[in-house]
C-alpha positions as CSV (number, residue, x, y, z in Angstrom):
1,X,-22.0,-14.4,24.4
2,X,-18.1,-14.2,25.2
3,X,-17.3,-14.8,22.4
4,X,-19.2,-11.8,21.0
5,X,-18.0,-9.9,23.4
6,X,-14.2,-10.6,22.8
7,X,-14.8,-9.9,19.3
8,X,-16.3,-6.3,20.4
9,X,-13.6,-5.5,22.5
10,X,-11.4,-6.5,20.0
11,X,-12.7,-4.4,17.1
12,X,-13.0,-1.4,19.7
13,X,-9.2,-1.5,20.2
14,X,-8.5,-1.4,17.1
15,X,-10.4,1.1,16.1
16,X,-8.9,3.3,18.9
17,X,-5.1,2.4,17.4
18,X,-6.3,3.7,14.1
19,X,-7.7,6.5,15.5
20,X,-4.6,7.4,17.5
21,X,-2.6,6.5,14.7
22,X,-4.4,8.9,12.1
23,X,-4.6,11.9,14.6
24,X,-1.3,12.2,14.5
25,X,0.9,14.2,11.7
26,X,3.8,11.7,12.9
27,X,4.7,8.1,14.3
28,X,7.5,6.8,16.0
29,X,9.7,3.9,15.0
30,X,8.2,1.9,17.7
31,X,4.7,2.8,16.6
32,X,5.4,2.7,12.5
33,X,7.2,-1.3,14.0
34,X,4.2,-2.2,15.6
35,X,1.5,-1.7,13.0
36,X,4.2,-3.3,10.2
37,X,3.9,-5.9,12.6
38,X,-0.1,-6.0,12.9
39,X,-0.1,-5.8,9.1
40,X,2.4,-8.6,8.2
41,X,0.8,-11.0,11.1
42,X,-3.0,-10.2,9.7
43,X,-4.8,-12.7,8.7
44,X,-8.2,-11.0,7.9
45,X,-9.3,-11.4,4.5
46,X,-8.2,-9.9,1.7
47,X,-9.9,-7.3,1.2
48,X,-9.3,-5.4,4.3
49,X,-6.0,-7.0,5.1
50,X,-4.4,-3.7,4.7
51,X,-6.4,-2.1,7.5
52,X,-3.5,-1.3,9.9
53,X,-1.3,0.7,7.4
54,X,-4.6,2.5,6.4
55,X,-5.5,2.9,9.7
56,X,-1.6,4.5,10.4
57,X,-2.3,6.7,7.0
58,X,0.1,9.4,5.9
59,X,2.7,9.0,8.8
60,X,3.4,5.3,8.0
61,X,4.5,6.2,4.5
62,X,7.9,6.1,5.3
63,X,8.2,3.7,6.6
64,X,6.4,1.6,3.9
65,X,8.2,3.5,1.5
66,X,11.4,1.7,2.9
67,X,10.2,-2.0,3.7
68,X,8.8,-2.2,-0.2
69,X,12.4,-2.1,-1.5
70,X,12.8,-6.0,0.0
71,X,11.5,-8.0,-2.3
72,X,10.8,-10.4,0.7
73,X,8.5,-8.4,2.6
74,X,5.5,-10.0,3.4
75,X,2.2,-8.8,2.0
76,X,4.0,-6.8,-0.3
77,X,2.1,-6.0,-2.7
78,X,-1.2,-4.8,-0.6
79,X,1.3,-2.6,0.7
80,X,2.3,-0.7,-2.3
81,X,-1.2,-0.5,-3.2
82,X,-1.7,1.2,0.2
83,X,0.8,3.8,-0.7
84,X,-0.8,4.6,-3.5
85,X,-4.6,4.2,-1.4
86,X,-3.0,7.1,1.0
87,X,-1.6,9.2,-1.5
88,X,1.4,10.9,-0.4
89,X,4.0,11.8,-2.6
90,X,7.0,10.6,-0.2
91,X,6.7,7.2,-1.5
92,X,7.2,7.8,-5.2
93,X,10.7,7.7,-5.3
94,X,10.5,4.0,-3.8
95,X,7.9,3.5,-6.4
96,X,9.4,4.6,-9.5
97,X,12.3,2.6,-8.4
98,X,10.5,-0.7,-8.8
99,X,8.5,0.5,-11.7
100,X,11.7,1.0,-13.4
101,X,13.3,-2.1,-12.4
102,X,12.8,-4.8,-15.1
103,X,13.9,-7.7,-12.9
104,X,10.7,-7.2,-10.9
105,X,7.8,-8.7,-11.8
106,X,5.2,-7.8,-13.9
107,X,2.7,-8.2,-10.8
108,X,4.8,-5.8,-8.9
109,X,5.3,-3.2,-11.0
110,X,2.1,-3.1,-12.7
111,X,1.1,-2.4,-8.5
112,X,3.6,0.0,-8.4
113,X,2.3,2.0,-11.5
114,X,-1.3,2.1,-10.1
115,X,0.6,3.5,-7.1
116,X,2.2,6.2,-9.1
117,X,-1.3,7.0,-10.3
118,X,-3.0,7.7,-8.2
119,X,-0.5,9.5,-6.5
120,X,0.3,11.6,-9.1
121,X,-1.6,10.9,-12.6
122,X,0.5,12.9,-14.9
123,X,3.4,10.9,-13.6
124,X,1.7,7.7,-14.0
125,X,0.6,8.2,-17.4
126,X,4.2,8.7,-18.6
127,X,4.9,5.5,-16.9
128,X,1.9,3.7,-19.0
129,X,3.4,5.0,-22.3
130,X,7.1,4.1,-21.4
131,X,6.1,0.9,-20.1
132,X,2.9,0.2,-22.1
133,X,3.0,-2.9,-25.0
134,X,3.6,-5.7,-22.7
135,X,0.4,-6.8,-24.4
136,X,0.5,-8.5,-20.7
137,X,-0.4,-7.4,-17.3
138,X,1.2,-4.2,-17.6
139,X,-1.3,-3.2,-20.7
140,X,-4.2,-4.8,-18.2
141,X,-3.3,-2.7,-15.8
142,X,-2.7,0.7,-17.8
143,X,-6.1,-0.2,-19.2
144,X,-7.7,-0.5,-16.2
145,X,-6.6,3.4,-14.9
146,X,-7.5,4.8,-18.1
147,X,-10.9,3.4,-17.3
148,X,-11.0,4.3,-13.5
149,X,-11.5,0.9,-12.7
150,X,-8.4,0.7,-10.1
């Protein structure tokens, strides 16, 4: 029973930090810190592992947009598929910068084209043409938009 309770409580709280998070048009440094820190420390499963920089939506772009460039950063790659989840255009430049970069790898940039997508799908497409042939995951990937299936 305390258990269940704890769990409650827990889910309540941070479902109130999304909440204050998303009614806001901005976050502070402090705040955008904090829920980088929920998200790298996270160890809920995959699939909703990302759930504190969607909670944070649109005003954590930033501040995403600038941790991706370290090739380092933990949980990386959920977290360029999150910029392209929320679907502001701030964080294409930081996108087509690693879509462009060919010492990246093929996981990474094939994440940051379905970014650009479905951020902008013009601008992905002419990525999937330039970068199309890799008869790799790239192609997978480029196939997989074209299909709506990512």
């Amino acid at each position: 029973m305390y258990i269940k309770y704890l769990f409650y409580l827990a889910a309540t709280v941070v479902l109130a930090m999304g909440f204050v998070y998303c009614s806001k048009s901005t976050i502070s440094e402090k705040d955008a810190k904090q829920v980088l820190q929920q998200f790298y420390s996270d160890d809920a499963p995959e699939s909703i592992n990302d759930r504190f920089l969607l909670q944070a939506g649109k005003p954590i772009v930033p501040y995403v947009a600038a941790e991706i460039a370290d090739r380092n950063m933990p949980k990386r790659r959920y977290a360029i598929i999150v910029l392209g989840t929320i679907g502001d255009a701030r964080a294409l430049p930081a996108l087509e910068k690693i879509i462009n970069d060919q010492t990246e790898s093929a996981w990474i940039r094939g994440d940051a084209l379905t970014a650009i997508w479905h951020i902008n799908k013009e601008m992905g497409k002419e990525y999937a043409r330039k970068y199309g042939g890799d008869k790799g995951y790239m192609d997978r990937t480029i196939q997989l938009l074209g299909e709506g299936a990512i």
